[in-house]
C-alpha positions as a Markdown table, in Angstrom:
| # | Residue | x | y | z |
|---|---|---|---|---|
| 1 | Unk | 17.4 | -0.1 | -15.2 |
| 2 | Unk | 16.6 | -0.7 | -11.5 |
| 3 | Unk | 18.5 | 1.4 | -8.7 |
| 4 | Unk | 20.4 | 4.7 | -9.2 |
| 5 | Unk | 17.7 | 6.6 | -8.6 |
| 6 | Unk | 18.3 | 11.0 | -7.9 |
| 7 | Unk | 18.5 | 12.5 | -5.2 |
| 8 | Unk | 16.3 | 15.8 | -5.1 |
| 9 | Unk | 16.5 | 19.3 | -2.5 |
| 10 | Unk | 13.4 | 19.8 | -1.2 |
| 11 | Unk | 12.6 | 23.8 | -1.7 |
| 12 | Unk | 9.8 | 24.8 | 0.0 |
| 13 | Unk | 7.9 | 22.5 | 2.8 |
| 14 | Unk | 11.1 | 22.3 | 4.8 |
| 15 | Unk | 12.3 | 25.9 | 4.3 |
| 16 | Unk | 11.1 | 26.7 | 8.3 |
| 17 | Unk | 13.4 | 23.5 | 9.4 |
| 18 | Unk | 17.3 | 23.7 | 10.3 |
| 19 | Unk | 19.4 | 21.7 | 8.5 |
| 20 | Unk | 19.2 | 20.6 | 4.5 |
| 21 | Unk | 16.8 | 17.9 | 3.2 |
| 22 | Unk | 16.6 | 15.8 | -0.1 |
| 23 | Unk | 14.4 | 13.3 | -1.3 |
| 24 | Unk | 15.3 | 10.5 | -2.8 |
| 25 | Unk | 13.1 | 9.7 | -5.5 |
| 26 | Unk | 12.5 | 6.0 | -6.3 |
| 27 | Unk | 9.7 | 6.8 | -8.6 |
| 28 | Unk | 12.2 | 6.3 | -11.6 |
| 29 | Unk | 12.3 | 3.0 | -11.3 |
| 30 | Unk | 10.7 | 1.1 | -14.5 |
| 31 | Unk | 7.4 | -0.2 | -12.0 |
| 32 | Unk | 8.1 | 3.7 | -10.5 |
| 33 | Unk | 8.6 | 2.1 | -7.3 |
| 34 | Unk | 11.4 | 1.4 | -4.5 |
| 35 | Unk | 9.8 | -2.4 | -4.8 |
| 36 | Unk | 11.0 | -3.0 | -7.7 |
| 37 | Unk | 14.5 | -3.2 | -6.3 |
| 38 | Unk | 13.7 | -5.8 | -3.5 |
| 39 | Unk | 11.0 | -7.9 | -6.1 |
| 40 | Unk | 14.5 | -8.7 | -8.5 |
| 41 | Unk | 16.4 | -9.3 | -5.6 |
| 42 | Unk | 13.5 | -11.8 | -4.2 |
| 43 | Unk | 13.1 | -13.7 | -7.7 |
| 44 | Unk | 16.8 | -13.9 | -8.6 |
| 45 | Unk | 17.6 | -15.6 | -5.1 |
| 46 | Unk | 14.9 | -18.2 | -5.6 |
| 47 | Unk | 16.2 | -19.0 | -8.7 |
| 48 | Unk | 19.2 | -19.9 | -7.5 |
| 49 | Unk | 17.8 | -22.0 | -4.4 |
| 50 | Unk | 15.9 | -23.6 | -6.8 |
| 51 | Unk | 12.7 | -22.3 | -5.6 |
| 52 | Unk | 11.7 | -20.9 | -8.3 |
| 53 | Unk | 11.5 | -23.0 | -11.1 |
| 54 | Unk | 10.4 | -22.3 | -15.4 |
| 55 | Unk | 7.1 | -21.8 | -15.8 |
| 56 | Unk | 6.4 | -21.3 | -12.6 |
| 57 | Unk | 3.5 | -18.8 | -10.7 |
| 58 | Unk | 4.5 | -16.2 | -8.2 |
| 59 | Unk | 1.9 | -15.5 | -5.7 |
| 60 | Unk | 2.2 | -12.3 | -3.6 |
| 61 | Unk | 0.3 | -10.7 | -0.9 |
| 62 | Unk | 1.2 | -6.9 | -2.2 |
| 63 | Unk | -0.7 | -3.8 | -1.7 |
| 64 | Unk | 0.7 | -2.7 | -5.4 |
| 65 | Unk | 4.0 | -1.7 | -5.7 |
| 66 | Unk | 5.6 | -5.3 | -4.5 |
| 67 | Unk | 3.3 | -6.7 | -7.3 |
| 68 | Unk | 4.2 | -4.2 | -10.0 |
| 69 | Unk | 8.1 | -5.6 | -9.7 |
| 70 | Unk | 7.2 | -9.2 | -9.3 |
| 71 | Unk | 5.1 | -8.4 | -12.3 |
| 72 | Unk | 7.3 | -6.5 | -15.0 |
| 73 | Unk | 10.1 | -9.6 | -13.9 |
| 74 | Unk | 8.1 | -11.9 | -14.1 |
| 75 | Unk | 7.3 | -11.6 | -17.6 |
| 76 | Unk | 10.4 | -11.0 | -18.9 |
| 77 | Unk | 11.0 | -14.8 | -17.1 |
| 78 | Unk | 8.4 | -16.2 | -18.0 |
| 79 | Unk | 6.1 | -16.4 | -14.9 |
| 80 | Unk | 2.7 | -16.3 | -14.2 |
| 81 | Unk | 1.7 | -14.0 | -11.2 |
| 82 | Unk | -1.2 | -14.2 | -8.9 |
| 83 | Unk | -1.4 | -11.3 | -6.5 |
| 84 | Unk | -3.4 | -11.0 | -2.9 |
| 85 | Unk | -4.4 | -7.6 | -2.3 |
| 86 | Unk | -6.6 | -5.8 | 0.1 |
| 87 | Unk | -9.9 | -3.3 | -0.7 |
| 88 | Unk | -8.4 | -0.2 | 1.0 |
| 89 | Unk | -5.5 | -0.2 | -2.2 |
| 90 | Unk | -6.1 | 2.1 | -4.7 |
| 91 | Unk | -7.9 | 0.9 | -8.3 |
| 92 | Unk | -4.6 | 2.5 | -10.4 |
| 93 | Unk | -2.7 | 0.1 | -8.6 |
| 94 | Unk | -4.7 | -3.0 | -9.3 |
| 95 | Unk | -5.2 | -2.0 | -12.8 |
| 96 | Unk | -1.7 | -1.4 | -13.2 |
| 97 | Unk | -1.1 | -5.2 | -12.1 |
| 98 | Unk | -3.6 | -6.5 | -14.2 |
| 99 | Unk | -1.9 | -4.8 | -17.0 |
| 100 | Unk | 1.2 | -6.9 | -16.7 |
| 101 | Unk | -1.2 | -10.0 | -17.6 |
| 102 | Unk | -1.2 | -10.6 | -13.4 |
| 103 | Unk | -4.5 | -12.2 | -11.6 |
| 104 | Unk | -5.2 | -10.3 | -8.9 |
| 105 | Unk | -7.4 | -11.0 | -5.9 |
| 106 | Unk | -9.4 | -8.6 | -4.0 |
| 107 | Unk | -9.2 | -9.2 | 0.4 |
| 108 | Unk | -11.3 | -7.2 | 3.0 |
| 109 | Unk | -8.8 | -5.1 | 5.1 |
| 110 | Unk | -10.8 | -4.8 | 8.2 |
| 111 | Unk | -9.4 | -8.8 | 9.4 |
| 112 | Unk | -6.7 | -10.2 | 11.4 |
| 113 | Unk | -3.5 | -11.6 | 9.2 |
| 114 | Unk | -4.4 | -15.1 | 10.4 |
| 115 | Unk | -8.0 | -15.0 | 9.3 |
| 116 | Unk | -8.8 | -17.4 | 6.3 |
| 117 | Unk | -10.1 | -14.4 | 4.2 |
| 118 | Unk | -6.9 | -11.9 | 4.9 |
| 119 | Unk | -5.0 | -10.8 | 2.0 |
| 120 | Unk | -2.0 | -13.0 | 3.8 |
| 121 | Unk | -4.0 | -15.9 | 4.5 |
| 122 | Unk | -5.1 | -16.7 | 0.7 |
| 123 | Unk | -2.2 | -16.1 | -1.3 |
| 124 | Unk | -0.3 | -18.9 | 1.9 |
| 125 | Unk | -3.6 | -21.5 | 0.8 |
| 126 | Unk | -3.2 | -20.6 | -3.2 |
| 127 | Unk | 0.8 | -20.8 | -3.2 |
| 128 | Unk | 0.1 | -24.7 | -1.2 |
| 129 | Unk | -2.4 | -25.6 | -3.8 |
| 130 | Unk | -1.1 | -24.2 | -7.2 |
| 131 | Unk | 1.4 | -26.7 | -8.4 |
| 132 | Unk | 5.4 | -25.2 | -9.2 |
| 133 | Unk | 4.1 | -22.0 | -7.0 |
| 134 | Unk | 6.4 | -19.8 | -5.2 |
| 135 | Unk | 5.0 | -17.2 | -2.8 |
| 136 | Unk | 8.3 | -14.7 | -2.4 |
| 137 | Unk | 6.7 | -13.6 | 1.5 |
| 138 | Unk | 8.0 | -9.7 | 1.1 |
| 139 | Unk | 7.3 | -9.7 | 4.8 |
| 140 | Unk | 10.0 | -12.5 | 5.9 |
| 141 | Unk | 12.1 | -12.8 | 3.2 |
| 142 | Unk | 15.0 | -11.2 | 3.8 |
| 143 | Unk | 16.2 | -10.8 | 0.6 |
| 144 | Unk | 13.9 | -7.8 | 1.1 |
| 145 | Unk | 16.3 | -6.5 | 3.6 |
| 146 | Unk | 19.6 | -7.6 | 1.8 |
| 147 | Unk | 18.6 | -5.6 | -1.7 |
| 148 | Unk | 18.9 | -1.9 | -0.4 |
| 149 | Unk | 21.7 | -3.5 | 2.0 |
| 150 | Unk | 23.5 | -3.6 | -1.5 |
| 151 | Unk | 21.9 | -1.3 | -3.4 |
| 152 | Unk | 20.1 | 1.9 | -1.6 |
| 153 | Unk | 21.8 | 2.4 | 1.0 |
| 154 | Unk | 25.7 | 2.6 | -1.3 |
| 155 | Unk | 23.9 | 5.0 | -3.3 |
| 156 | Unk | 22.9 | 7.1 | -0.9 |
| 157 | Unk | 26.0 | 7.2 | 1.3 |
| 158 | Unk | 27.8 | 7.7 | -2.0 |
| 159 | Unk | 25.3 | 10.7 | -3.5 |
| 160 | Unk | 25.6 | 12.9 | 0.0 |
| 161 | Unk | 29.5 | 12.0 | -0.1 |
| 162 | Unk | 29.0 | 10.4 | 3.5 |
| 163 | Unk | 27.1 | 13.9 | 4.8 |
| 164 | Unk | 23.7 | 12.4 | 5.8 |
| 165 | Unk | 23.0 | 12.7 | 9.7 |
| 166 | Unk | 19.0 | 11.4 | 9.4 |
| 167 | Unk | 17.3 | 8.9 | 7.2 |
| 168 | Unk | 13.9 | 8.7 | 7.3 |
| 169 | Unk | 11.4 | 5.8 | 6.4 |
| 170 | Unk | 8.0 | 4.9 | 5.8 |
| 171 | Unk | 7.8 | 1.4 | 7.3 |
| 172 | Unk | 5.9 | -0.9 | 5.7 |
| 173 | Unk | 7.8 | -4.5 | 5.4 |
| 174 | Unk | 10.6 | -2.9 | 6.3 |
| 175 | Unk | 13.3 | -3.7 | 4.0 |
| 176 | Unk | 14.5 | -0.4 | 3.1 |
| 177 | Unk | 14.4 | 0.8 | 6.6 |
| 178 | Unk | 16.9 | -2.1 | 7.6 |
| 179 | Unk | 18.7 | -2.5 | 4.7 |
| 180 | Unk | 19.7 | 0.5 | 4.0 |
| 181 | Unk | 20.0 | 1.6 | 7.8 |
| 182 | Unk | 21.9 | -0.9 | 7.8 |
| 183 | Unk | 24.7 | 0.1 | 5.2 |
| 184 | Unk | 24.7 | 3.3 | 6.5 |
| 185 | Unk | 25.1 | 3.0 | 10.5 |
| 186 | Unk | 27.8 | 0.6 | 9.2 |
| 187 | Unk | 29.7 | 3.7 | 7.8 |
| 188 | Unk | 28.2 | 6.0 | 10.7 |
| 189 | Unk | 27.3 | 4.8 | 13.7 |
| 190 | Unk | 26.0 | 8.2 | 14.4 |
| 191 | Unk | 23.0 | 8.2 | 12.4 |
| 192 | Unk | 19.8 | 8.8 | 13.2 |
| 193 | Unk | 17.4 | 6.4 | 11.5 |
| 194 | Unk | 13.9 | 7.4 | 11.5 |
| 195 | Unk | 11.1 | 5.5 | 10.8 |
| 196 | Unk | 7.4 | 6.5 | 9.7 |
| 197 | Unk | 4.5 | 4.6 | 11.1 |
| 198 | Unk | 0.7 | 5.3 | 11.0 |
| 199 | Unk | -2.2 | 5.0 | 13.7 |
| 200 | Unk | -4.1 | 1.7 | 13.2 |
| 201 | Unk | 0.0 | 0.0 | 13.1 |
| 202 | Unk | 1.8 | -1.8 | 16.0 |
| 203 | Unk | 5.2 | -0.6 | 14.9 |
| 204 | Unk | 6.4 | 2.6 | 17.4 |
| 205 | Unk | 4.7 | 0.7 | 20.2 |
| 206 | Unk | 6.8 | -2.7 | 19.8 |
| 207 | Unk | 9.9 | -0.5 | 19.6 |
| 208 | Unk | 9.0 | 0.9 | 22.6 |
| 209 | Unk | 7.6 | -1.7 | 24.5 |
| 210 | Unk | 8.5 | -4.6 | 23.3 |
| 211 | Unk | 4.8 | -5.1 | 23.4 |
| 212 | Unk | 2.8 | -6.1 | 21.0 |
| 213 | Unk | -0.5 | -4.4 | 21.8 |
| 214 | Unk | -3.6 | -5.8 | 19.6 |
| 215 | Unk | -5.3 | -2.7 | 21.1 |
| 216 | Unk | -3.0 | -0.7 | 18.8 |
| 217 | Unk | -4.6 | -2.2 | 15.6 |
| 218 | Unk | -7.3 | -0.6 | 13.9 |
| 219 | Unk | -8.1 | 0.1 | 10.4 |
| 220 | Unk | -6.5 | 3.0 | 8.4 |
| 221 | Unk | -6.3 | 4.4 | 5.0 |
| 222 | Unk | -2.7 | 5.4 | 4.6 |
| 223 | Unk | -1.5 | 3.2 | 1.7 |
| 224 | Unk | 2.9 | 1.6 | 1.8 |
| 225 | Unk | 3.3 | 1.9 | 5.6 |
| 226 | Unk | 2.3 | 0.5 | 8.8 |
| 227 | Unk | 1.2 | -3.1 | 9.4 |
| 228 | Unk | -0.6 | -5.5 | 11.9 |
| 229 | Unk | 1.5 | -7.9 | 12.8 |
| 230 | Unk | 5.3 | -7.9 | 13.1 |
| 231 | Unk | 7.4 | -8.6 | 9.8 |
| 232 | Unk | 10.8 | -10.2 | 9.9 |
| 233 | Unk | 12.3 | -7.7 | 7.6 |
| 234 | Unk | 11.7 | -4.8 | 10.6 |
| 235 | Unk | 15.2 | -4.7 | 12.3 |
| 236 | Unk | 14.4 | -2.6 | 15.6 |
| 237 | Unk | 17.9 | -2.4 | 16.4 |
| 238 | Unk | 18.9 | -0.4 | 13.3 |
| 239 | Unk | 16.0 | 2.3 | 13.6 |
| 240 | Unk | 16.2 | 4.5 | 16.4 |
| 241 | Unk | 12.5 | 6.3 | 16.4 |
| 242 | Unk | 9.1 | 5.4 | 14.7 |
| 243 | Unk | 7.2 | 8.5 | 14.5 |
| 244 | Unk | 3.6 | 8.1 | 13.8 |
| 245 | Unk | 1.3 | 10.2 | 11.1 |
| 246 | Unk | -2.5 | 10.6 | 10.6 |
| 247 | Unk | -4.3 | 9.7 | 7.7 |
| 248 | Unk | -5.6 | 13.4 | 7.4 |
| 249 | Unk | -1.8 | 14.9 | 7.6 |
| 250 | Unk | -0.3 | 11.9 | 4.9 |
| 251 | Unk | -2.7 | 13.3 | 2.6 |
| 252 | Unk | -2.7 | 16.6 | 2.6 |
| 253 | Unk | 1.0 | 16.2 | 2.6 |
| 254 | Unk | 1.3 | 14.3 | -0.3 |
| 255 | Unk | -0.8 | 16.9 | -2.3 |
| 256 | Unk | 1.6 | 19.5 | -0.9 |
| 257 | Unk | 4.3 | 18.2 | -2.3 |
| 258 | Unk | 2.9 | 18.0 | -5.9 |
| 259 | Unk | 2.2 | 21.6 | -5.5 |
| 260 | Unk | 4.8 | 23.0 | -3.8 |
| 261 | Unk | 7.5 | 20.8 | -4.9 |
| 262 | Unk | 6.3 | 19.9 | -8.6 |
| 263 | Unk | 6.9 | 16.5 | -7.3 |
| 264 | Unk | 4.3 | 13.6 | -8.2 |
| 265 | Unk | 4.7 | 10.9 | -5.4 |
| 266 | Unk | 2.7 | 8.9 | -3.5 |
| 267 | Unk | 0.9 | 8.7 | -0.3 |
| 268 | Unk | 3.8 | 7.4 | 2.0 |
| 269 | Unk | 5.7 | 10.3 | 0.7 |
| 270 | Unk | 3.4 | 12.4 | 2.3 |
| 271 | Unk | 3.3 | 10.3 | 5.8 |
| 272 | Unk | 7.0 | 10.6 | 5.2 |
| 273 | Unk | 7.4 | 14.1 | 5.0 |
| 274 | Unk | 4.7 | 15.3 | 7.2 |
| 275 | Unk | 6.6 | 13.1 | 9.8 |
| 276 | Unk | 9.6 | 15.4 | 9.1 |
| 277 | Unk | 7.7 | 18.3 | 10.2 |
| 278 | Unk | 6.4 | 16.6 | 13.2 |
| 279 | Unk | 10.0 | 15.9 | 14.2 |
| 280 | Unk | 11.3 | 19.0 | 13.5 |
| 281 | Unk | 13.5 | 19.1 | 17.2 |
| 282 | Unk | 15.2 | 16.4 | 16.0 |
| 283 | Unk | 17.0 | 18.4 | 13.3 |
| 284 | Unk | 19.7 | 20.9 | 13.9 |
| 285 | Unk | 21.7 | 23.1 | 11.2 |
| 286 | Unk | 24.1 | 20.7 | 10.5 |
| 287 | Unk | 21.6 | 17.9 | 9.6 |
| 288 | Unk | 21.7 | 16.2 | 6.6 |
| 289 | Unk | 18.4 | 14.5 | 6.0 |
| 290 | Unk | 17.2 | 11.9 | 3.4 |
| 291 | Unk | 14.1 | 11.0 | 3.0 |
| 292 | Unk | 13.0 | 8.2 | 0.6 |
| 293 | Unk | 9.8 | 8.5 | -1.6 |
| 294 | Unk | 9.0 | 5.3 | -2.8 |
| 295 | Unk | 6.0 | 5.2 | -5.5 |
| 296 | Unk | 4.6 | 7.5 | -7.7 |
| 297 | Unk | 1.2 | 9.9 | -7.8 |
| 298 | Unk | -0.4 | 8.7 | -10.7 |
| 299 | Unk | -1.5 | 5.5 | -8.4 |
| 300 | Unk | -3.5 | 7.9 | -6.0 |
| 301 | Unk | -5.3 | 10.1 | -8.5 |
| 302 | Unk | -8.9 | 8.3 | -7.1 |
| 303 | Unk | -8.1 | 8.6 | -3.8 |
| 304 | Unk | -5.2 | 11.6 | -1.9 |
| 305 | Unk | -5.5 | 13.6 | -5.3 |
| 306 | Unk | -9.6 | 13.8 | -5.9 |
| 307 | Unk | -11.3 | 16.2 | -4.0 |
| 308 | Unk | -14.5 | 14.5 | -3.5 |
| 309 | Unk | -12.4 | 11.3 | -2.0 |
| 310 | Unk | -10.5 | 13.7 | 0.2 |
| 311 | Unk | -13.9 | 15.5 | 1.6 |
| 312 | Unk | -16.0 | 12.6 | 2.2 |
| 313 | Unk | -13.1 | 11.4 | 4.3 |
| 314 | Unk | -13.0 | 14.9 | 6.1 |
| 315 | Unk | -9.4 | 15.4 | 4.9 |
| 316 | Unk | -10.7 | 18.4 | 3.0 |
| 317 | Unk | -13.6 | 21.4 | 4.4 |
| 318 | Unk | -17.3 | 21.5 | 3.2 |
| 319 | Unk | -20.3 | 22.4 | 3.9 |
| 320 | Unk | -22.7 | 19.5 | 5.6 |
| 321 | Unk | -23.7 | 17.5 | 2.5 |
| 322 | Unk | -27.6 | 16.8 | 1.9 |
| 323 | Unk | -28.5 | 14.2 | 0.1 |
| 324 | Unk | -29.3 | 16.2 | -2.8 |
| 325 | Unk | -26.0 | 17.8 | -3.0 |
| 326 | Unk | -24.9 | 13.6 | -3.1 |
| 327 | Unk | -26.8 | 13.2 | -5.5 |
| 328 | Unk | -26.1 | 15.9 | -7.1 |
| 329 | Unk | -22.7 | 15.4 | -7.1 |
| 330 | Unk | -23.4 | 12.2 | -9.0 |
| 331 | Unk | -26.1 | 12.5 | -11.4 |
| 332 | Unk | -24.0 | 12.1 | -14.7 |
| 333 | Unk | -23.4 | 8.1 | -13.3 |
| 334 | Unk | -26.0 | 6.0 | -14.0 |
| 335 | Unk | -27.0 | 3.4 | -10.7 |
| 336 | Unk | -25.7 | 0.3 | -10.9 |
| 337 | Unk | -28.0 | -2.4 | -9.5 |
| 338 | Unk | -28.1 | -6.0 | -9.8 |
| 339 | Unk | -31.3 | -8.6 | -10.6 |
| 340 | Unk | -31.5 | -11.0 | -7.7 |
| 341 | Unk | -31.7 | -13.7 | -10.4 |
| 342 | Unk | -28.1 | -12.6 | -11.7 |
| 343 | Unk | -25.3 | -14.9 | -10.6 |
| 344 | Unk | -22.4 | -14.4 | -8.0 |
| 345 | Unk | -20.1 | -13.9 | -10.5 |
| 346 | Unk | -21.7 | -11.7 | -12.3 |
| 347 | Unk | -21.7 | -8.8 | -9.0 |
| 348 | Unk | -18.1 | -9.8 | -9.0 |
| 349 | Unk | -17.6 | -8.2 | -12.9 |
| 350 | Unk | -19.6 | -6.0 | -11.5 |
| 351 | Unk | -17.4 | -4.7 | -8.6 |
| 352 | Unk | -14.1 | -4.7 | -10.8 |
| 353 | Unk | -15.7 | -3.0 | -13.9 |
| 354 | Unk | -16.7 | -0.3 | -12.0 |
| 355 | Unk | -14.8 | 0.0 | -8.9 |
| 356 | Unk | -17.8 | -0.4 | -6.5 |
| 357 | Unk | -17.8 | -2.2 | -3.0 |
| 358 | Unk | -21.9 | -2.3 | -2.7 |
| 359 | Unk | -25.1 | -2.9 | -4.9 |
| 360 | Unk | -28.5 | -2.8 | -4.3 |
| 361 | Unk | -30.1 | -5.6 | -5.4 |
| 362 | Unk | -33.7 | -5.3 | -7.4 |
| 363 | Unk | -36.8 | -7.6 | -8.3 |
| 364 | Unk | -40.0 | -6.5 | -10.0 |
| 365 | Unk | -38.8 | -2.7 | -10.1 |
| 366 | Unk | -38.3 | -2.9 | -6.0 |
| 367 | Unk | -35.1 | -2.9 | -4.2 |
| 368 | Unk | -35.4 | -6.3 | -1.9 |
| 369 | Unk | -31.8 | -6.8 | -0.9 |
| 370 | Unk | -28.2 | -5.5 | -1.2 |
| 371 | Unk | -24.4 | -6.7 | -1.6 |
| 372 | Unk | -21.2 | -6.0 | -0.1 |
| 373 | Unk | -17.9 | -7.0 | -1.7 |
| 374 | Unk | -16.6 | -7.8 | 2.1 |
| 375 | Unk | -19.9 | -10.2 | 2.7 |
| 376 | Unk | -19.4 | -11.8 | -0.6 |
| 377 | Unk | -15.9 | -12.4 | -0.7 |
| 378 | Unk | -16.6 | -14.4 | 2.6 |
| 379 | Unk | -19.4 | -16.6 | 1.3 |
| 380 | Unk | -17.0 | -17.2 | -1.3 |
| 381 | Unk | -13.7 | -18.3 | 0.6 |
| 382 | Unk | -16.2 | -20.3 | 2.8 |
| 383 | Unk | -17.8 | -22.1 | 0.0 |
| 384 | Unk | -16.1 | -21.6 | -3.4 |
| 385 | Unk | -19.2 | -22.7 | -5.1 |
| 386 | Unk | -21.1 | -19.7 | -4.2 |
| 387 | Unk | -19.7 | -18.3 | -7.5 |
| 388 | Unk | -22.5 | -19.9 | -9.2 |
| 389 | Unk | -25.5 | -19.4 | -7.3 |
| 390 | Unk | -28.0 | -16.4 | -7.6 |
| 391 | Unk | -27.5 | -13.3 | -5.9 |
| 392 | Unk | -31.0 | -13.9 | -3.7 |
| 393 | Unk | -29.4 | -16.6 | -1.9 |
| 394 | Unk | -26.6 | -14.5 | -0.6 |
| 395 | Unk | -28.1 | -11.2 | -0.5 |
| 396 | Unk | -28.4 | -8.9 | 3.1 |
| 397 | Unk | -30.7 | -6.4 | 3.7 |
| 398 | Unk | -31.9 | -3.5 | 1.3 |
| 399 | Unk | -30.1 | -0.3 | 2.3 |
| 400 | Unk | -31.8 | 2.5 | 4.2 |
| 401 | Unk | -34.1 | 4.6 | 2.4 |
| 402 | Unk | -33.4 | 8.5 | 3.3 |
| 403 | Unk | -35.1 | 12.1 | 2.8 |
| 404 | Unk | -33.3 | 13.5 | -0.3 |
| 405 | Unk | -33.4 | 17.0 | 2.0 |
């Protein structure tokens, strides 16, 4: 069942910090995911407005977890899915979608929302030009907003017996932020909600501007929170603070909390709780903190939990690599390259079967060009027919040849 999920003491990270803090843990969920309550909630009120009709397809621009509700629903109903999602998104996640018998899409992060090959962008075009399509819109529909209105924020108000001074929130879409702000500073006026944000996102800013400041936008790795553009779901009048978090500190955080807390959760848990510890005046002895996780670990084990991913991102110390040590490092996987006779759509089996962005491409033993999944997914949107054509007529330049010392 979806909602009544436990509330858990945190032990150790917080044990410096006045006050008492508890997590609450939406990774028991069936998709192991807060999304999962908004994606019913979503799906249930189009029904009844009659947009949503038998047989239909749900398209989504989700970075995982919206999909993963949509998903498990949506087959239980009788849906097709089709799901928008963006490179920077872990490969558990999109496997996990793809699971559920869901299409999923691949976008390049590093646009703007209203360019043509934004995740945002081509799940609007597919839900105008698939017949009996519905895109739900997590962003704007307020559904979003009105599910933890009714069901997150009662349950916590109920589990702390009205005792919680501080929520605090990763924002993403920000429906659980508002929702269940909401609820609460309905019973309490006097309570602090506390949003999460992360560098590269326009949220703290706008709150306290009222600007929005393109300057603010840049590309970051920190998966569930943050965003580009302003969604309708984001009440600014219910959360009183954004504070933001690095992608360094998120992850290390969310490791921390596996080990110190023999909790498994996600990489907005860790931008969640290392936002605690940056806020740390705000909390006095009698607080009562909340904070909500919302997915689970086991979609970050390629990425926050892998030490290689961590240090090539310089979220973990070593020693300057060589290109030996790379190599090294490597050996036991074989190079993938691609024939420049080979077809577009065979790179593109390529890039999914085994989780690659690039590949050199060869001719007669010699490397004469290369591929990017960013450059091809371009070529494609802009001419869908590029699927068919050889890999030599799309190809950029070969990649750099270095000393191995």
């Amino acid at each position: 069942t979806i909602g009544n999920t436990p509330l858990v003491k945190v032990n150790k990270i917080t044990k410096n910090l006045p006050g008492e803090y508890y997590i609450k843990l939406e990774t028991f969920n069936p998709g192991n995911s807060i999304k999962d309550r908004m994606a019913l909630k979503m799906i249930e009120d189009a029904e009844k407005q009659g947009l949503l009709k038998p047989g239909g397809t749900i398209i989504e621009g989700t970075s995982g977890n919206t999909g993963m509700g949509l998903a498990i629903a949506a087959v239980l109903k009788g849906y097709k899915c089709i799901f928008t999602t963006t490179d920077k998104q872990s490969k558990e996640k999109i496997d996990a979608l793809r699971a559920f018998g869901a299409e999923v899409i691949v976008c390049p992060t590093d646009v703007e929302p209203e360019d043509p090959k934004s995740y945002y962008s081509v799940s609007s075009r597919l839900a105008k030009e698939i017949p009996n399509a519905w895109k739900p819109n997590q962003y704007d529909n307020l559904s979003n907003t009105q599910a933890h209105y009714e069901q997150t924020g009662p349950e916590i108000w109920e589990q702390t017996q009205g005792k919680i001074t501080h929520l605090v929130v990763g924002v993403g879409t920000g429906g659980t932020i508002s929702g269940t702000g909401k609820f609460l500073k309905e019973q309490n006026p006097n309570i602090k909600v506390l949003g999460i944000d992360t560098y590269g996102s326009v949220f703290k800013k706008y709150k306290e501007t009222g600007i929005f400041d393109k300057n603010e936008i840049y590309p970051y790795i920190t998966e569930g929170i943050g965003e580009d553009f302003i969604p309708k779901n984001v009440d600014f009048s219910i959360i009183d603070h954004f504070e933001k978090v690095t992608d360094k500190d998120a992850a290390i955080m969310t490791r921390r909390i596996a080990r110190e807390e023999g909790i498994f959760a996600g990489n907005s848990a860790g931008a969640a709780m290392a936002g605690v510890l940056q806020m740390k005046d705000f909390f006095d002895e009698n607080s009562f903190v909340v904070i909500i996780f919302h997915d689970h670990g086991s979609r970050y084990l390629a990425k926050m939990f892998n030490d290689d991913w961590m240090r090539e991102r310089g979220f973990l110390p070593f020693s300057k690599p060589r290109a030996m040590d790379i190599i090294r490092n490597h050996q036991h996987l074989k190079l993938i390259t691609v024939a420049a006779h080979q077809t577009v759509t065979e790179v593109l089996k390529l890039f999914q079967k085994y989780d690659i962005s690039q590949i050199p491409v060869m001719e007669n033993n010699e490397f004469v060009g290369s591929i990017n999944d960013n450059h091809l997914y371009q070529s494609i949107i802009e001419n869908p027919e590029v699927k068919n054509q050889p890999v030599k007529d799309v190809m950029q330049k070969p990649f750099p040849v270095v000393d191995i010392t």
